[in-house]
C-alpha positions as CSV (number, residue, x, y, z in Angstrom):
1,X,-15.6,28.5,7.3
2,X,-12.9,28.2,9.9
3,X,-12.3,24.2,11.0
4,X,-10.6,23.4,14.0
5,X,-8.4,20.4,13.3
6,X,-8.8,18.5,16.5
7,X,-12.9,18.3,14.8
8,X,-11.5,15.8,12.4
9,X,-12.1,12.3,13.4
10,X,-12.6,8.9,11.9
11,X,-11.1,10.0,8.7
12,X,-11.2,7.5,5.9
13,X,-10.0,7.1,2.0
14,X,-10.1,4.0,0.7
15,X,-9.8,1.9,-2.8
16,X,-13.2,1.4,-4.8
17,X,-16.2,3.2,-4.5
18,X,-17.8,1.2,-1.7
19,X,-17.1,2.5,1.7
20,X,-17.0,0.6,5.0
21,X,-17.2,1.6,8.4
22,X,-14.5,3.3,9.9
23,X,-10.9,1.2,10.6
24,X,-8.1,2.9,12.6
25,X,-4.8,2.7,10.0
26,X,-2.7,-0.2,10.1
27,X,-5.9,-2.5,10.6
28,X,-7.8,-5.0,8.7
29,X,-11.6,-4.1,9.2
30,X,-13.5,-7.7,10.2
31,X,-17.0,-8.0,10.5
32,X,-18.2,-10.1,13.1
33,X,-21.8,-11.0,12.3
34,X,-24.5,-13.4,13.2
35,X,-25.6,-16.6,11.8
36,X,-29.3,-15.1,11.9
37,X,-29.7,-13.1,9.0
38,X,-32.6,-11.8,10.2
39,X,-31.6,-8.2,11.6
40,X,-33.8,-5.8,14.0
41,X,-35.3,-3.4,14.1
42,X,-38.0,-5.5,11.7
43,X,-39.9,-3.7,9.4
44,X,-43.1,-3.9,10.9
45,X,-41.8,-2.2,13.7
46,X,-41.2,-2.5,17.6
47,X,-44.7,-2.5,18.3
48,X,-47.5,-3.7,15.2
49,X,-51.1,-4.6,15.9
50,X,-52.9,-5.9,12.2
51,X,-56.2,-7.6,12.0
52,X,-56.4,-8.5,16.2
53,X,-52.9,-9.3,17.0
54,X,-50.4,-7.0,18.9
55,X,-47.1,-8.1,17.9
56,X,-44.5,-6.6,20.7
57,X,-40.6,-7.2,19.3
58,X,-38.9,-8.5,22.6
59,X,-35.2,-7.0,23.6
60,X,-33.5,-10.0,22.1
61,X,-35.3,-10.0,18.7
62,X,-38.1,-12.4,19.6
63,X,-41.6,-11.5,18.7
64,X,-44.4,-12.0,20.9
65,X,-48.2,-12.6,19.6
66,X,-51.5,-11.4,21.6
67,X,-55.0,-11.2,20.1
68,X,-57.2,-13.0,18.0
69,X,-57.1,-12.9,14.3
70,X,-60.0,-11.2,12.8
71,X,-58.7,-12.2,9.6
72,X,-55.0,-13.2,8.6
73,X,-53.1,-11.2,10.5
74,X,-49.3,-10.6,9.3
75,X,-46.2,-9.0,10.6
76,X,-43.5,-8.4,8.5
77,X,-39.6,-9.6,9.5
78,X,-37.6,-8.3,6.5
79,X,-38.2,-7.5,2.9
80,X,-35.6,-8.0,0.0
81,X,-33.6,-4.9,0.9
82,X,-32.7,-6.3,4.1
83,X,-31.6,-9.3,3.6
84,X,-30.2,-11.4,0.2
85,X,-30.6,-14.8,-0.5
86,X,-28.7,-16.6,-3.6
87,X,-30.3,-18.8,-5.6
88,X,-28.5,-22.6,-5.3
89,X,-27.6,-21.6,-1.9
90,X,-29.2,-23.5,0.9
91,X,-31.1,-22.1,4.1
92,X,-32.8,-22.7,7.5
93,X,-35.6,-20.8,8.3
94,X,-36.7,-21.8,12.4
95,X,-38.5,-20.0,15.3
96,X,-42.4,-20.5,14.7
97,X,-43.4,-22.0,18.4
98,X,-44.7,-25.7,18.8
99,X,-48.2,-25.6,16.9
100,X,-47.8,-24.1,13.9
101,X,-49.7,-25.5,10.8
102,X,-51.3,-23.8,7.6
103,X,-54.6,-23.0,10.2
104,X,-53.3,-21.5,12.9
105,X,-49.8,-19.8,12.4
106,X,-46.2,-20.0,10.4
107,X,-43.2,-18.3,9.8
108,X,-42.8,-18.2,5.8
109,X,-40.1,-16.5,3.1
110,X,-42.3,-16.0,0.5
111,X,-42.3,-13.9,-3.1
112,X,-46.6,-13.5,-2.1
113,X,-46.9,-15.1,-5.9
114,X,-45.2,-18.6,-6.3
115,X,-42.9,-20.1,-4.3
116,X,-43.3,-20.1,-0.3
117,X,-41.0,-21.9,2.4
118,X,-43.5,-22.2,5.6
119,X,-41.9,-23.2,9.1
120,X,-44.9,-24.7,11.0
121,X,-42.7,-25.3,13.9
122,X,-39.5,-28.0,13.2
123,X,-37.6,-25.2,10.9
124,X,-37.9,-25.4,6.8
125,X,-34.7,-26.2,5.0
126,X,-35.1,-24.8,1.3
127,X,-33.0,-23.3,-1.8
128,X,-34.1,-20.2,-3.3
129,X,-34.8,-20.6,-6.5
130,X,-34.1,-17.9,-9.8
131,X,-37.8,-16.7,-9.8
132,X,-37.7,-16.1,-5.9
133,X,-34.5,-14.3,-5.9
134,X,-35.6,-12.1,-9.0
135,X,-38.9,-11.2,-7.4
136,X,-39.1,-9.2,-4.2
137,X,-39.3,-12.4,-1.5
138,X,-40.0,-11.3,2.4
139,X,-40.2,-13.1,5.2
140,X,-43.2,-12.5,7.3
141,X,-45.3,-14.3,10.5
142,X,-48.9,-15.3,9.9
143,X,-51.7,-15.6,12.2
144,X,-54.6,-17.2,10.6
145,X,-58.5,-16.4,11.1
146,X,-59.6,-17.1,14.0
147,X,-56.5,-17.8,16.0
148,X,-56.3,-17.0,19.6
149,X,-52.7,-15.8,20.4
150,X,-51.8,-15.7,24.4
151,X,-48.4,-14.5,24.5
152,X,-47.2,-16.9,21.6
153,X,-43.4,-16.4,21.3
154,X,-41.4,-16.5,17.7
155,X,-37.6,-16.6,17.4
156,X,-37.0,-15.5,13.5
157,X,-33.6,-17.2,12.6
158,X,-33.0,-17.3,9.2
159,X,-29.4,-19.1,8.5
160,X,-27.3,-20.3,6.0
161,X,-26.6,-24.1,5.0
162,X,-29.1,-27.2,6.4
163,X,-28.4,-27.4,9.7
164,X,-30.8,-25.3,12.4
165,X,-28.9,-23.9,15.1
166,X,-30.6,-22.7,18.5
167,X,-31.9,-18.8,18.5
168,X,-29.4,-16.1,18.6
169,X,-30.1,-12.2,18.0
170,X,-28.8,-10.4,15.0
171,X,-25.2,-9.1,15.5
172,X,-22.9,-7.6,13.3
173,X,-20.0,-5.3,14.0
174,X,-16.8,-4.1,12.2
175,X,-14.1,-4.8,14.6
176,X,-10.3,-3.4,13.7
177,X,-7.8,-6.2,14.1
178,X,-4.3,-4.4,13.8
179,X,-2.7,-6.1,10.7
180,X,0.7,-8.2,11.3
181,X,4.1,-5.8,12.2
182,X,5.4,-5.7,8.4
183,X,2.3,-3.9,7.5
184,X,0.2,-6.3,5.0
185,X,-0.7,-9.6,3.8
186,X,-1.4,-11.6,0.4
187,X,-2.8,-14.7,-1.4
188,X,-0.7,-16.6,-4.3
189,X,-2.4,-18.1,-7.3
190,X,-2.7,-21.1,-5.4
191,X,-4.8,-19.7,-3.3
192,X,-2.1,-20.1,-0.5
193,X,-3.0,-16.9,2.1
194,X,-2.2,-15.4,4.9
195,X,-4.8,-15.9,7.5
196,X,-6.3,-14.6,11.0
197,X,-7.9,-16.7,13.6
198,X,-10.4,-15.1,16.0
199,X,-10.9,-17.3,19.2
200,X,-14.3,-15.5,20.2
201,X,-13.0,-13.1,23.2
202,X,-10.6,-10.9,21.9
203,X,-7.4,-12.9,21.3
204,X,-6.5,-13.1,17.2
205,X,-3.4,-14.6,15.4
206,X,-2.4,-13.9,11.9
207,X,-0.6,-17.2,10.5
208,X,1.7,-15.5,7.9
209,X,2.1,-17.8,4.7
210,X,3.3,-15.6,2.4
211,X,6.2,-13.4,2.6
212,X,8.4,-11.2,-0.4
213,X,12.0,-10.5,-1.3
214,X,13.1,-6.9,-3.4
215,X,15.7,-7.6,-5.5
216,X,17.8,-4.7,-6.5
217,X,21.0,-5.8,-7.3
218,X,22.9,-4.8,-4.0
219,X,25.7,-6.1,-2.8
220,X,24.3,-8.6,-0.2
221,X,22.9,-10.2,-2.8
222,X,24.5,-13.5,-4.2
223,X,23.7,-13.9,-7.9
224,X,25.5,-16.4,-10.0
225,X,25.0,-17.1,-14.0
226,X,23.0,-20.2,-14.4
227,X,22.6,-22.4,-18.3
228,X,25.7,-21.4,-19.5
229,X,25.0,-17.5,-18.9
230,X,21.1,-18.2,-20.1
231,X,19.5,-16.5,-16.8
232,X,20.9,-15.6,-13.2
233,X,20.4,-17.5,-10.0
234,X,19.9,-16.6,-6.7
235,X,19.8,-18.8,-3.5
236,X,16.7,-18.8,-1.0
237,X,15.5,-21.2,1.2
238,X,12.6,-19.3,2.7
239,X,10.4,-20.0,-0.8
240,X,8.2,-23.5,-0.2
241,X,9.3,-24.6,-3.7
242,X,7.3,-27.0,-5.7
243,X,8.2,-30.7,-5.7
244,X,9.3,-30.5,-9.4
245,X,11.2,-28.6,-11.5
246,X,8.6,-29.0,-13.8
247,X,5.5,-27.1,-11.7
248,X,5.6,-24.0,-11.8
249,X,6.3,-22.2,-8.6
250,X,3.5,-20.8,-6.6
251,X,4.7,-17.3,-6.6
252,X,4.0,-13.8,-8.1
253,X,6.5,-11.2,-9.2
254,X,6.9,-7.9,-11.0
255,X,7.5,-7.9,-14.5
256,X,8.3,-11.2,-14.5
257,X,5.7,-14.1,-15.3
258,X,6.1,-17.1,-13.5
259,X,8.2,-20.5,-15.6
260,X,8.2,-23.6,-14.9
261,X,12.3,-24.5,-14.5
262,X,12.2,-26.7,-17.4
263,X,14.6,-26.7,-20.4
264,X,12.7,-24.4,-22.2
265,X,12.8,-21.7,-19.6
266,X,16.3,-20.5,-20.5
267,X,15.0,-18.7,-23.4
268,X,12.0,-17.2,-21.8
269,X,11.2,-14.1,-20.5
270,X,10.3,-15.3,-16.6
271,X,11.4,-16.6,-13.2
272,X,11.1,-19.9,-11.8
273,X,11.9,-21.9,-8.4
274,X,14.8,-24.2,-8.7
275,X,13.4,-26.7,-6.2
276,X,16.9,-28.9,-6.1
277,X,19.0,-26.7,-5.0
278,X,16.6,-24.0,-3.4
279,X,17.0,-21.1,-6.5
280,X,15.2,-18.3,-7.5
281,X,15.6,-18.2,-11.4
282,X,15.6,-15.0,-14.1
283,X,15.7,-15.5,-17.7
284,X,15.3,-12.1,-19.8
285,X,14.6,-14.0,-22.7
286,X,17.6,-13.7,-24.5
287,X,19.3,-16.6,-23.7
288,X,22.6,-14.9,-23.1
289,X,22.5,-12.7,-19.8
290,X,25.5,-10.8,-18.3
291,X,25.6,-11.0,-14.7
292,X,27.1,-7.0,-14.2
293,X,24.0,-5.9,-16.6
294,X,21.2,-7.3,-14.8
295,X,22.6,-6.2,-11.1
296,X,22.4,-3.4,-13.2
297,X,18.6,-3.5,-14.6
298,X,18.0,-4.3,-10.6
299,X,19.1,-1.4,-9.4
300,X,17.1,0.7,-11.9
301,X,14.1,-1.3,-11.7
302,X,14.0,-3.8,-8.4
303,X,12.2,-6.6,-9.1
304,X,9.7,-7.8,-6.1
305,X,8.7,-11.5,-5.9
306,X,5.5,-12.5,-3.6
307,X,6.2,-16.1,-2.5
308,X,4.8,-19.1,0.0
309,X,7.0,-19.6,2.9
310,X,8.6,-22.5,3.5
311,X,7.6,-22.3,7.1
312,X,5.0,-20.3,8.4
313,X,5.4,-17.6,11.3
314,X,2.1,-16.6,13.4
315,X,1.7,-13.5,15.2
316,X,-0.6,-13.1,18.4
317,X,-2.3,-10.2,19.8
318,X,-5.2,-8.8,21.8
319,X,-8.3,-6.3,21.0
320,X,-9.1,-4.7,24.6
321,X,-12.4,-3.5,22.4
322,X,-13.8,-6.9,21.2
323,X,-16.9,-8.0,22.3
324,X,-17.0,-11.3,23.2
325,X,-18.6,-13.5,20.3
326,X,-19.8,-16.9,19.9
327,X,-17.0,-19.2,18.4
328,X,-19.7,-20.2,15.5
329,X,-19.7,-16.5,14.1
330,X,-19.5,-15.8,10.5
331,X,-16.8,-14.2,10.3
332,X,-15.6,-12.1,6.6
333,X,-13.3,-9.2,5.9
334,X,-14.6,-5.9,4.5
335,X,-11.4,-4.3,3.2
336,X,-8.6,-7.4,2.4
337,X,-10.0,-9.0,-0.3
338,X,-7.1,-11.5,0.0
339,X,-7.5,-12.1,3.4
340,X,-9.2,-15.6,4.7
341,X,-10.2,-15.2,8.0
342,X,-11.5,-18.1,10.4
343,X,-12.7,-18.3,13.9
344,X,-11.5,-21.0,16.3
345,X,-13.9,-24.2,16.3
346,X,-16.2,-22.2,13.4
347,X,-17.7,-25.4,11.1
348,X,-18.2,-22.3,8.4
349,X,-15.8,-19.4,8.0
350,X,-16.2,-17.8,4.9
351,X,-12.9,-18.0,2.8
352,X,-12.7,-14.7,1.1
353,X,-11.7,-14.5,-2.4
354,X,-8.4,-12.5,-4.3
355,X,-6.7,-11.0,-7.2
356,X,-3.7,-13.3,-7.7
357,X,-0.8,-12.1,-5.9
358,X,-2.3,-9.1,-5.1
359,X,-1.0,-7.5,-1.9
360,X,-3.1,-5.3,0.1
361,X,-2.0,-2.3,2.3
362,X,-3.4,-0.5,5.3
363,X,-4.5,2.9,4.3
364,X,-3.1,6.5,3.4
365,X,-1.2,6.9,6.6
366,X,-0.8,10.7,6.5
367,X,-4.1,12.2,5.5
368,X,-5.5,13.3,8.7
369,X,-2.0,15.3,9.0
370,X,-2.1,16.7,5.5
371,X,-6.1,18.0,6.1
372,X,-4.9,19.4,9.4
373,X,-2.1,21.1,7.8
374,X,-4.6,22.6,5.0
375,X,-7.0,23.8,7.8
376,X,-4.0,25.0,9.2
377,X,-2.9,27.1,6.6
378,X,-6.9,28.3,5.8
379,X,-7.4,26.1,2.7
């Protein structure tokens, strides 16, 4: 079979063995979704008629109710596969119209056996519990026996925390933000991140808290014995040092574990922040280092170290492709799992969690080229 290269598009490799939709290289993947949980198309369809009642799903997501119900008469929202809930987590389930009661209609997330949430009408705050989220729970409408429906109007929102929040349709999309110029960002054990603000019609900035230094022993690099030859210092004044010598500095590096800069660190096998005199320093654990040897070790095996800056930088850009979205949008990040992303006035972004010091790149940048080039050659 003979492929054209120019037929290869939205090629994708990825770590892990979950894969997200496709992000151009060089950009962090963010989904931009809803507060409604609740996504269309429902399961019981577009267009449902059960026991009397014609339920007719509206282009923004609302359901509409005609008919009277010969007996109960349901129609089915979402079941378990289409939506989670976590048990200790609070929600907000709203959109059953003015009217509602246990006799004539309801919105409800239910398990059909124990535990049931009903909205009659003012919304139903609740919290799942273990025997709701280990069965399979649904949330469905109800129109009871003998109800007359005449064009009765529901607006399923089901939303996270206490707080009911007018109607809004389900929306999610992954929307490529290209990542900061150097190519990457980080967290610290700290949790000190990087981070990117949305502001809800296509401008983003990336406030860069973190940055890195490779040392490898070159020439432009200033080392001096420290301790009476007991480890080797270097000046930096980008690092946001701790406020004692004492605390250990906020900072990842490799092969080195981060020390505390107390008296005991001279005979240690780590690096520490010198916050006095603004100092990077590396013991090897002997207690007796030669400064010619370990420009030497450098420059066999650099020695990266992933630190908080002392003063942020932000950069701004603009996504000609970004819908506009509403400044409340949950916002979370499919592919930097150290990357906390926020949106402008948002009372709820999700803060995403990281490995320690982890830092995560865009992906394999020539792949497309290197497929083409097997196609090329008849691979």
């Amino acid at each position: 079979m003979q492929i054209n290269p120019s037929d290869i598009t939205d090629l994708q490799i990825e770590l892990g063995s979950t894969s997200h939709p496709y992000v151009p290289y060089g950009c962090v993947g963010v989904d931009v979704r809803s507060r409604n949980l609740l996504q269309t198309p429902y399961y019981s369809g577009a267009n449902f008629t059960n026991n009397g009642v014609t339920f007719t799903v509206n282009e923004d997501g609302t359901v509409t109710a005609n008919g009277t119900a010969t007996t109960t008469a349901n129609y089915y929202i979402a079941l378990k596969s289409a939506f989670t809930l976590v048990a200790g987590q609070t929600y907000t389930l709203t959109g059953t119209p003015s009217g509602g009661s246990n006799s004539t209609y309801f919105m409800v997330v239910t398990d059909d056996t124990t535990v049931t949430y009903r909205d009659h009408g003012s919304g139903v705050t609740f919290t799942p519990t273990e025997a709701l989220v280990a069965n399979n729970y649904l949330v469905r409408i109800s129109i009871l026996s003998g109800y007359t429906c005449n064009n009765l109007i529901f607006k399923p929102q089901l939303e996270a925390g206490s707080t009911a929040t007018p109607y809004e349709p389900y929306y999610h999309q992954t929307i490529p933000i290209p990542l900061p110029s150097r190519g990457w960002v980080a967290a610290l054990p700290d949790g000190t991140a990087d981070t990117l603000t949305l502001d809800g019609a296509g401008g983003y900035v990336w406030e860069l808290n973190t940055d890195e230094v490779v040392l490898d022993g070159s020439s432009d690099e200033a080392w001096q014995l420290g301790a009476s030859g007991k480890r080797c210092t270097i000046h930096n004044t980008n690092i946001a040092y701790p406020p004692s010598d004492n605390i250990k500095l906020n900072a990842f590096s490799t092969a080195f574990p981060a020390e505390s800069n107390s008296s005991t660190f001279v005979g240690t096998l780590g690096f520490a922040g010198g916050y006095s005199y603004k100092e990077l320093h590396f013991s090897d654990g002997t207690g007796a280092m030669v400064l010619a040897d370990w420009k030497t070790y450098l420059a066999s095996n650099p020695v990266t170290v992933l630190y908080p800056l002392a003063t942020p930088t932000t950069e701004q850009g603009y996504v000609d492709s970004m819908p506009t979205v509403p400044v409340h949008a949950a916002i979370s990040s499919t592919d930097l799992h150290d990357l906390t992303v926020r949106c402008c006035a948002d009372e709820g972004a999700a803060e995403i969690a990281s490995a320690w010091g982890r830092k995560y790149e865009s992906r394999i940048a020539a792949l497309e080229d290197a497929v083409a080039t097997l196609v090329a050659a008849g691979a």
